[in-house]
C-alpha positions in Angstrom: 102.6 128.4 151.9 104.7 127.6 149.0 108.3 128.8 148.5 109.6 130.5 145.4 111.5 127.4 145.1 108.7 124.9 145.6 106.4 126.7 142.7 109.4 126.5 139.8 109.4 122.8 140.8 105.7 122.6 140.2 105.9 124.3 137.1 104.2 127.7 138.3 106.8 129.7 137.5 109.2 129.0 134.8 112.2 127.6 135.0 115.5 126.2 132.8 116.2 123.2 134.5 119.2 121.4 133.7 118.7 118.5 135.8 115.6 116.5 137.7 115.1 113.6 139.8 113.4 112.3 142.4 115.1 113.9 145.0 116.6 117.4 143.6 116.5 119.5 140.7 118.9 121.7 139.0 117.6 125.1 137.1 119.7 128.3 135.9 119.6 131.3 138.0 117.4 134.9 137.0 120.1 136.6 138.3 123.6 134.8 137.3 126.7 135.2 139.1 128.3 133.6 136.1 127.3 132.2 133.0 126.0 128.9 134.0 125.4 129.6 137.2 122.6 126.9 138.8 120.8 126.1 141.5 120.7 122.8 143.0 117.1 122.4 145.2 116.1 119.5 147.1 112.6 118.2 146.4 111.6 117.5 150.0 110.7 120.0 152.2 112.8 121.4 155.2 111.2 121.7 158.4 112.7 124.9 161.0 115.0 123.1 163.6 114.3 125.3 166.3 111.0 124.7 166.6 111.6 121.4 167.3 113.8 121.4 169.8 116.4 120.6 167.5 120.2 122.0 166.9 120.2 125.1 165.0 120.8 123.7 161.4 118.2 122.5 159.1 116.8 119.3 159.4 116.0 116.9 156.6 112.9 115.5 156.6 113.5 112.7 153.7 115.7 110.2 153.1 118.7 110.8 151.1 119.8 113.8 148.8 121.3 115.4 145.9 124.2 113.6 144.2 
């Protein structure tokens, strides 16, 4: 299932992005703490730690991230 996050990436829900790459984009918030106020999203999906046996965090399942 997609997240809300995943579907303004793709375009099926608009967005004001103020910055894409290949591993994160940047778009203004709906609801704006502050004039300006963006959030940065990594492209790559997360997967849920505990599932796996993992520590409780989230675990990234690409390489690199947002700069």
């Amino acid at each position: 299932m997609a997240t809300i996050f995943t579907r303004i990436i793709n375009g099926e829900i608009p967005g004001t992005f103020v910055h894409r790459d290949e591993q994160c984009v940047s778009f203004l918030s709906v609801n704006p703490l502050a004039p300006g106020h963006a959030l940065v999203v990594p492209i790559a999906r997360f997967v849920d730690a505990g599932k796996r046996g993992l520590p409780p965090r989230f675990s990234w399942t690409g390489g690199g991230g947002c700069r």
